[in-house]
C-alpha positions in Angstrom: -55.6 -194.8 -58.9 -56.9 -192.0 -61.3 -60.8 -190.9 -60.4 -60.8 -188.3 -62.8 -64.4 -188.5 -64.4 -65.6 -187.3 -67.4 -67.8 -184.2 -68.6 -70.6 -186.7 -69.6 -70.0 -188.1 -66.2 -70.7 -185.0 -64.7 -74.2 -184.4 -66.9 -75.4 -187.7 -66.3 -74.8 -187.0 -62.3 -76.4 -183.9 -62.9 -79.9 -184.9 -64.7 -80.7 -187.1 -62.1 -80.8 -183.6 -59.8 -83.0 -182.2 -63.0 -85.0 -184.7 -63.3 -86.1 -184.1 -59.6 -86.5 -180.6 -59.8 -88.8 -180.9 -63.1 -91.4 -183.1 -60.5 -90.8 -181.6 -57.0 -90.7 -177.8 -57.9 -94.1 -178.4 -60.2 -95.2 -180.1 -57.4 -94.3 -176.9 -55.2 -95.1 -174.1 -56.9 -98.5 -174.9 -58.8 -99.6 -178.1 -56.4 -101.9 -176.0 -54.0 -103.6 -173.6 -57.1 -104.2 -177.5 -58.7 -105.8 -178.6 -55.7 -107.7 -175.6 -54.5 -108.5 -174.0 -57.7 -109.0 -176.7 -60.1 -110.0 -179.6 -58.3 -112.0 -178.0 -55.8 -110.4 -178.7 -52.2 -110.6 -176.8 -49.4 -107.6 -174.8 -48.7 -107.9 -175.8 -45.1 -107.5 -179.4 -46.0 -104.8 -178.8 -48.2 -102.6 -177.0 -45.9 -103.3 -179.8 -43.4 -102.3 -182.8 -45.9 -99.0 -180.8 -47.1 -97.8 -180.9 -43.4 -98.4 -184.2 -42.1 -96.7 -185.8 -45.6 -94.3 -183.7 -45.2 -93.7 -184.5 -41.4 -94.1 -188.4 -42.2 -91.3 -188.1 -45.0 -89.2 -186.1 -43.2 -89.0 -189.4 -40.5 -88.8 -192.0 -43.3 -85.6 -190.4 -44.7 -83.2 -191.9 -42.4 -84.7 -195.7 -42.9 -84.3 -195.1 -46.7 -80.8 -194.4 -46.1 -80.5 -197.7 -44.1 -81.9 -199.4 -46.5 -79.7 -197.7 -49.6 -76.6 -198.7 -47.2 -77.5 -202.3 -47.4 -77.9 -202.5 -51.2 -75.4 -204.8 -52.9 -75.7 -205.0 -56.6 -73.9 -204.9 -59.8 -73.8 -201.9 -60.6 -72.9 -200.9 -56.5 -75.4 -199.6 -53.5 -76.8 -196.5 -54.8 -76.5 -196.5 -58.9 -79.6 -198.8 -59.5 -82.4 -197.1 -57.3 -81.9 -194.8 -60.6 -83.1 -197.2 -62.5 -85.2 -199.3 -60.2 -87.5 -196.7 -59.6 -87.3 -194.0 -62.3 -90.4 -195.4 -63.8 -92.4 -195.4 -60.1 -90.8 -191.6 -59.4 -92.5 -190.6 -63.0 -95.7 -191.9 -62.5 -96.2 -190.8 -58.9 -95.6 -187.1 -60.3 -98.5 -188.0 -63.2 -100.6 -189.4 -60.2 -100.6 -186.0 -58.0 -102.5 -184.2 -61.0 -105.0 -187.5 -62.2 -107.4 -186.7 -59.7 -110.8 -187.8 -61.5 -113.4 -185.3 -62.2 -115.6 -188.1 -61.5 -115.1 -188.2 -57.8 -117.4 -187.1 -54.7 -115.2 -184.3 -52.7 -114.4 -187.0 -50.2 -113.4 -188.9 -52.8 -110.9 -186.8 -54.4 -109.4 -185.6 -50.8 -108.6 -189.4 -50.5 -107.4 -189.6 -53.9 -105.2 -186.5 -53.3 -104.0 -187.8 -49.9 -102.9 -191.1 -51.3 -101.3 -190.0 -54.6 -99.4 -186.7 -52.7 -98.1 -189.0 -50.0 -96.7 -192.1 -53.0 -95.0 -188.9 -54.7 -93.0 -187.8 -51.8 -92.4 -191.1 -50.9 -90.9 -191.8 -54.2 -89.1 -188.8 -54.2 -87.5 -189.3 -51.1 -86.9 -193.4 -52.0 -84.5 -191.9 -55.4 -83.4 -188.5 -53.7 -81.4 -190.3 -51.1 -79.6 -193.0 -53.1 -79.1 -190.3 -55.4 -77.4 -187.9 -53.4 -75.6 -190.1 -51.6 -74.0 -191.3 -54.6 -72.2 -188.1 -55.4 -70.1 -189.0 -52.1 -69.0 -192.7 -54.1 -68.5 -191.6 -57.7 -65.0 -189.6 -57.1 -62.7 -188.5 -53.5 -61.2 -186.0 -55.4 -61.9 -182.8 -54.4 -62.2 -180.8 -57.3 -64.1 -183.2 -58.8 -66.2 -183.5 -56.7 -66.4 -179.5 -56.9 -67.3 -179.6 -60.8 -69.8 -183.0 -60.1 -71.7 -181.0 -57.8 -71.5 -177.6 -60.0 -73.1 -179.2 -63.0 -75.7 -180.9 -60.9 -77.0 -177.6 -59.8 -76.9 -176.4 -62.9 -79.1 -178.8 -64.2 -81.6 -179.0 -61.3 -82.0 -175.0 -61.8 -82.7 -175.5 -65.4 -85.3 -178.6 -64.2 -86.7 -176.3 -61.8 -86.8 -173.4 -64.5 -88.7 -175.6 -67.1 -91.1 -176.4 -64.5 -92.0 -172.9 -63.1 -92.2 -171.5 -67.3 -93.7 -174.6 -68.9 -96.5 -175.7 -66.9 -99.2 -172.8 -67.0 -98.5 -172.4 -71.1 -98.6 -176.3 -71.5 -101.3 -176.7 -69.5 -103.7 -174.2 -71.1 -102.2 -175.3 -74.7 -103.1 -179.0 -74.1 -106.5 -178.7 -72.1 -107.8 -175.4 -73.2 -110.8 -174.7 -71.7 -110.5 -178.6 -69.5 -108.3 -177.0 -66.8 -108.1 -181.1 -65.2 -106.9 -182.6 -68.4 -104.9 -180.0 -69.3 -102.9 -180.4 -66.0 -102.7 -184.1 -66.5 -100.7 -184.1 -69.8 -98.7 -181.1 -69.1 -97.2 -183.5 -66.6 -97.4 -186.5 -68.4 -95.0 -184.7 -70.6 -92.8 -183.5 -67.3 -93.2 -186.9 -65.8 -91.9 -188.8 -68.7 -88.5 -186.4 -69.4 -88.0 -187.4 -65.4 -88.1 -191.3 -66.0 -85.7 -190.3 -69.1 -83.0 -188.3 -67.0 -83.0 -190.4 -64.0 -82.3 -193.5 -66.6 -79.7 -191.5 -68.2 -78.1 -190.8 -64.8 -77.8 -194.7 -64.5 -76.4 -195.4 -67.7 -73.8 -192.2 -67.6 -72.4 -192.5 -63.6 -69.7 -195.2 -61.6 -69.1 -195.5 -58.5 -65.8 -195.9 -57.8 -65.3 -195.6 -54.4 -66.5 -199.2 -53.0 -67.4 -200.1 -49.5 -69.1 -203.1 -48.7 -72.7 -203.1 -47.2 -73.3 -202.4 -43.9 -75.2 -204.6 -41.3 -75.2 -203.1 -38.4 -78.2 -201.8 -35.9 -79.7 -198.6 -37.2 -79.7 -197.3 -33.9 -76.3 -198.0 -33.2 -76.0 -196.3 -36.6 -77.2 -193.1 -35.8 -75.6 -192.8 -32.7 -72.4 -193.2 -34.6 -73.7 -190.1 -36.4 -74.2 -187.9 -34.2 -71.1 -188.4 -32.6 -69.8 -187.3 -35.7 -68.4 -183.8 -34.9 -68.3 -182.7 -38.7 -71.9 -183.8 -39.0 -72.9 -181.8 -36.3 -71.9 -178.1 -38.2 -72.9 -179.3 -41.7 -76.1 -180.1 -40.3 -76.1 -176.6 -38.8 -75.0 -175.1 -41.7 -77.5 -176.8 -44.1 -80.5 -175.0 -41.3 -79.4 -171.8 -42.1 -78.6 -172.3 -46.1 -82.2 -173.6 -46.7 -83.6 -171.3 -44.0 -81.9 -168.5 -46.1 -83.6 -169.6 -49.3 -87.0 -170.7 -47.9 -87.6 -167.5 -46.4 -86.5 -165.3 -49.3 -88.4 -167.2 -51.9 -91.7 -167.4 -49.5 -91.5 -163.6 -48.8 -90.6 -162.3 -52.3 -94.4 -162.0 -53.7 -95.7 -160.0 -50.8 -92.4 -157.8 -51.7 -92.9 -157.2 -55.2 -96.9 -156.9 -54.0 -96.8 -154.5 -51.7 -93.1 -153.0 -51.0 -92.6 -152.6 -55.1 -96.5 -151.9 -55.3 -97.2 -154.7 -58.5 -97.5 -158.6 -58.4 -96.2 -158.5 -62.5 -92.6 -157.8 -61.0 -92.7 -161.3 -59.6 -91.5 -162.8 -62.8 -88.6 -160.3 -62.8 -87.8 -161.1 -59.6 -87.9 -164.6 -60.1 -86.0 -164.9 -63.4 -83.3 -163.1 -61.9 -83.3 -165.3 -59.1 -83.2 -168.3 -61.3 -80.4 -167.3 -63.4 -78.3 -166.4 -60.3 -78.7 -169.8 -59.5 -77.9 -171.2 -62.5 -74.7 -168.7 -63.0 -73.8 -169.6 -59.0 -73.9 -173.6 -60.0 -71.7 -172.6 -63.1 -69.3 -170.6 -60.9 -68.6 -172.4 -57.5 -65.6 -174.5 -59.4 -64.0 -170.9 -60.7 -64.4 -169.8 -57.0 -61.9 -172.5 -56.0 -59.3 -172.2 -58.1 -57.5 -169.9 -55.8 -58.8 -170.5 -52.7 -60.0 -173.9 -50.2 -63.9 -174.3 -50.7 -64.3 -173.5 -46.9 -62.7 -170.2 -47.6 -64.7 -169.4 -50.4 -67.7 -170.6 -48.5 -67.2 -168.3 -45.7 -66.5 -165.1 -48.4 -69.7 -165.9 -50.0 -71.6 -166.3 -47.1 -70.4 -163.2 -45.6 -71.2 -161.3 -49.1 -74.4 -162.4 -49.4 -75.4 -161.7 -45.7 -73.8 -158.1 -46.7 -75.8 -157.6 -49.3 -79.0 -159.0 -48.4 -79.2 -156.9 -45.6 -78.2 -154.2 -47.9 -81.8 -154.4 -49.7 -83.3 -153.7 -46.8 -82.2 -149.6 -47.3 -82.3 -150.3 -51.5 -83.9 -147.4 -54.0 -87.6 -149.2 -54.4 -87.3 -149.8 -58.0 -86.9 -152.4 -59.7 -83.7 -151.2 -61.7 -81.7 -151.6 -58.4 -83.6 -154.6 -56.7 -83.5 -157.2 -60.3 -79.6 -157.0 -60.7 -79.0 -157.2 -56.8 -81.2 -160.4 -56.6 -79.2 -161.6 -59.3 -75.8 -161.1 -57.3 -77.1 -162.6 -54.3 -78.9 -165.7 -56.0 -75.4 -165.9 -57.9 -73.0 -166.4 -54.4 -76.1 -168.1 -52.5 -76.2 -170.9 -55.1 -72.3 -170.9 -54.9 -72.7 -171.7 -51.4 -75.3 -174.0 -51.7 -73.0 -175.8 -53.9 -69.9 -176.4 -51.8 -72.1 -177.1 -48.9 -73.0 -180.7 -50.8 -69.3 -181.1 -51.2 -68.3 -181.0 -47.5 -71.0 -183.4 -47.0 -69.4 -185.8 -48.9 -66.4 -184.9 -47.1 -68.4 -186.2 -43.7 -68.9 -189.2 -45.3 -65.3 -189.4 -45.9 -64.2 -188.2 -42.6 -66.7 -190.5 -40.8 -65.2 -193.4 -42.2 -61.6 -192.4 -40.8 -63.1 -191.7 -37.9 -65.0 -194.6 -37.3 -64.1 -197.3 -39.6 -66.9 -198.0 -41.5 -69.2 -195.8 -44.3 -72.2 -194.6 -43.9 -73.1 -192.3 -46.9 -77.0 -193.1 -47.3 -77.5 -193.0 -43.5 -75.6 -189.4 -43.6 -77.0 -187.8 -46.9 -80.6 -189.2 -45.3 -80.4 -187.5 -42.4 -79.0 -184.2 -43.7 -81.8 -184.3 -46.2 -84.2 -185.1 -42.8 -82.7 -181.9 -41.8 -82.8 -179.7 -44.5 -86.5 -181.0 -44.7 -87.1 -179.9 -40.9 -85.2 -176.4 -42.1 -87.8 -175.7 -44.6 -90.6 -176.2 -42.3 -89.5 -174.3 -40.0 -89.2 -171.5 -42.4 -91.5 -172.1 -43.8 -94.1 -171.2 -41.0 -91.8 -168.4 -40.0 -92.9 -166.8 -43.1 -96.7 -167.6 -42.1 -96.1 -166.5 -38.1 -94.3 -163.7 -38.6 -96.7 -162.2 -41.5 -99.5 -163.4 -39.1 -98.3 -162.0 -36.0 -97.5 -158.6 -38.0 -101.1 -157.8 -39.1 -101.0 -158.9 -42.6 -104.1 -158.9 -44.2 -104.4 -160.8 -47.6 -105.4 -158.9 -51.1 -105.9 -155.5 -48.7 -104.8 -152.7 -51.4 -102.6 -151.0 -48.0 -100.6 -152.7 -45.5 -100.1 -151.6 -41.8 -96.5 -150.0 -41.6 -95.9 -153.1 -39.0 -96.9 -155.7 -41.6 -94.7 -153.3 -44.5 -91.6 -153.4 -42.2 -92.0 -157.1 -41.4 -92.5 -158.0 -45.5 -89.8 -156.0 -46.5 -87.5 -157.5 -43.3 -88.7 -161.1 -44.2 -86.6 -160.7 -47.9 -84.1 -158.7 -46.7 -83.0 -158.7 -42.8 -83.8 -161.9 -42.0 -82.1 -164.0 -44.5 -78.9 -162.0 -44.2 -78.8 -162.7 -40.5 -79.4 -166.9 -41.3 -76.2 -166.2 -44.2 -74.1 -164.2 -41.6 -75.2 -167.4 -38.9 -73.4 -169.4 -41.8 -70.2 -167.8 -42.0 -70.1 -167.9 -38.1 -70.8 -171.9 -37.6 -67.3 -172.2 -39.7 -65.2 -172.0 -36.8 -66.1 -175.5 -35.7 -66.0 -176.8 -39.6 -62.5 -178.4 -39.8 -62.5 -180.7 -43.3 -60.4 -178.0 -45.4 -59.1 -179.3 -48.5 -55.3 -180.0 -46.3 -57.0 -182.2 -43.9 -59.4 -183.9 -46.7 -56.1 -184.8 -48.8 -54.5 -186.8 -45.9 -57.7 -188.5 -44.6 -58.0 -189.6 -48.0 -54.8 -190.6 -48.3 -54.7 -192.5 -44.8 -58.3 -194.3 -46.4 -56.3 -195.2 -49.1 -53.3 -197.1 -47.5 -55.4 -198.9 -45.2 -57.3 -200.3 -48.5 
């Protein structure tokens, strides 16, 4: 049978990933300065309501796959969440900046709470369909390579037109009105999202079919983690978002007080975007000549390298711009064939076990992922804490310097070095993919 899929394929996969990343990285980056600075709530509170939504979705994730498992439908289990809720995805993101002006303090805390906690909820109720998908819509491998190559493509750019766009369209459309100004700078965002995730609908197949699945979710999960493969994927995608989370979280104390000026922080971050967005475009070339788990490991091991590197780098920004570039580059490259040999679990788990579980098992690694960015998340926080940092002081203790400058540079290296070494146990290279796919095939 011939699962070769098509360049528009592949872009309609992909805007469903950009359409994500134009709500949730809005959501991330300029969410709190919204809520603290515009609206008026206490940071305290803020802080508070990030972490317990946060925590709650994180535990929901694994039901949602459940439920995406059970879907039977025309157009398959995962394909029309797309469409079902592209319109309820869109206006949760519009909700999270509607707070009225109107509203007593209390009042808009509530607000906030309510409309904060539908959005991730909504995310999290498309996100896992979605990426479980990319497991169904082709087995073959290189396929799935270039499928997961143009989705991260396209979630950079979503990402990119979220951290660029909102301040300018903000102040364009509101002027002085910070409130509405916010409100239809995302009604604009809000609407491309319900656009892209309908194009993803329209533009994807799946082709691999399997028929809903009714057993106990327990049972379900304890099939999972029995799982071997899921086990050092799991692992792996700790140290990947640990590797990212930390970096990003540390870089504007970096630029502010190792590179002595918070205006490099667009430099810094523009490079760090179009590595990613060159790393998407680049993880297919990186297999032509070698398995992804090869490449994988080469990347990880260069990036660790290099990372560490920094940590002795000139301090100017003529050195530190093109080296974040390189390491964004094979960091994204790796974060890319890391989504493949998840679909590979999928695959392997149902040779393994007999039956497939894809939105159970993208659920859950998304569950982890979620608990990997909380984690370091506050090891940014702890560690600048426990260091002596003190916020907006013109100097920094050498102890708190050492500790910024290791948080961008030491520490991440170690997490991508960490990657290269959970390999041993990672046995899906593209040999043993071929015949399990094979041996699924003749049993069909």
């Amino acid at each position: 049978m011939n699962f070769t899929i098509a360049r528009k394929e592949k872009i309609g996969y992909g805007l469903g990933d950009m359409a994500s990343h134009v709500g949730l990285d809005n959501v991330i980056i300029f969410l709190t300065f919204y809520y603290t600075d515009v609206v008026g709530l206490p940071a305290a509170f803020v802080g508070t309501m990030f972490l317990l939504a946060r925590t709650a979705d994180a535990i929901i994730d694994p039901a949602m796959g459940y439920l995406a498992d059970r879907t039977k439908s025309r157009w398959g289990k995962f394909r029309p969440w797309m469409l079902w809720l592209a319109l309820p995805f869109g206006a949760s993101c519009l909700l999270t900046y509607a707070v009225p002006e109107s509203l007593t303090l209390t009042g808009k805390m509530v607000f906030a709470t309510i409309s904060y906690t539908f959005m991730m909820l909504m995310y999290t109720a498309i996100n896992i369909p979605y990426c479980s998908m990319g497991a169904v819509i082709t087995p073959n491998n290189e396929d799935r390579i270039s499928l997961q190559s143009y989705r991260f493509f396209l979630a950079t750019l979503g990402g990119a037109m979220s951290t660029f766009l909102m301040m300018p369209l903000a102040q364009y459309l509101g002027g002085e009105d910070k409130l509405m100004g916010y409100r239809w700078a995302m009604a604009i965002m809000a609407s491309a999202t319900v656009i892209m995730f309908w194009l993803c609908f329209a533009w994807t197949r799946e082709r691999i079919n399997a028929p809903a699945t009714h057993n106990n979710y327990l049972a379900e999960l304890r099939d999972l983690l029995r799982n071997d493969q899921w086990r050092v994927v799991a692992a792996l995608v700790v140290t990947n978002i640990g590797f990212g989370v930390i970096r990003l979280g540390a870089m504007m104390y970096f630029v502010t007080y190792y590179l002595g000026s918070a205006s490099y922080f667009m430099w810094m971050l523009g490079a760090h975007i179009l590595g990613k967005a060159a790393g998407s475009a680049l993880a297919k070339r990186l297999t032509r000549n070698y398995s992804k788990v090869q490449m994988f490991g080469y990347c990880c091991v260069l990036v660790g390298v290099l990372s560490i590197a920094l940590f002795f780098a000139p301090k100017s920004v003529y050195v530190l711009v093109p080296l974040t570039f390189i390491i964004s580059t094979f960091y994204q490259a790796t974060t890319t064939l890391m989504w493949v040999m998840m679909a590979d679990v999928a695959d392997y788990g149902e040779w393994l076990q007999g039956k497939r579980m894809d939105g159970v098992i993208f659920s859950t690694f998304l569950a982890v992922l979620k608990l990997g960015m909380a984690i370091s998340g506050a090891i940014v926080g702890w560690t600048l804490g426990l260091s002596g940092y003190v916020a907006n002081a013109p100097h920094q203790t050498s102890t708190a310097m050492y500790c910024i400058v290791a948080l961008f540079t030491v520490v991440p290296g170690v997490l991508s070095l960490l990657s290269f070494a959970a390999l041993r146990w990672y046995k899906l290279d593209d040999n043993t993919m071929k015949s399990i796919n094979l041996a699924r095939q003749n049993l069909a």
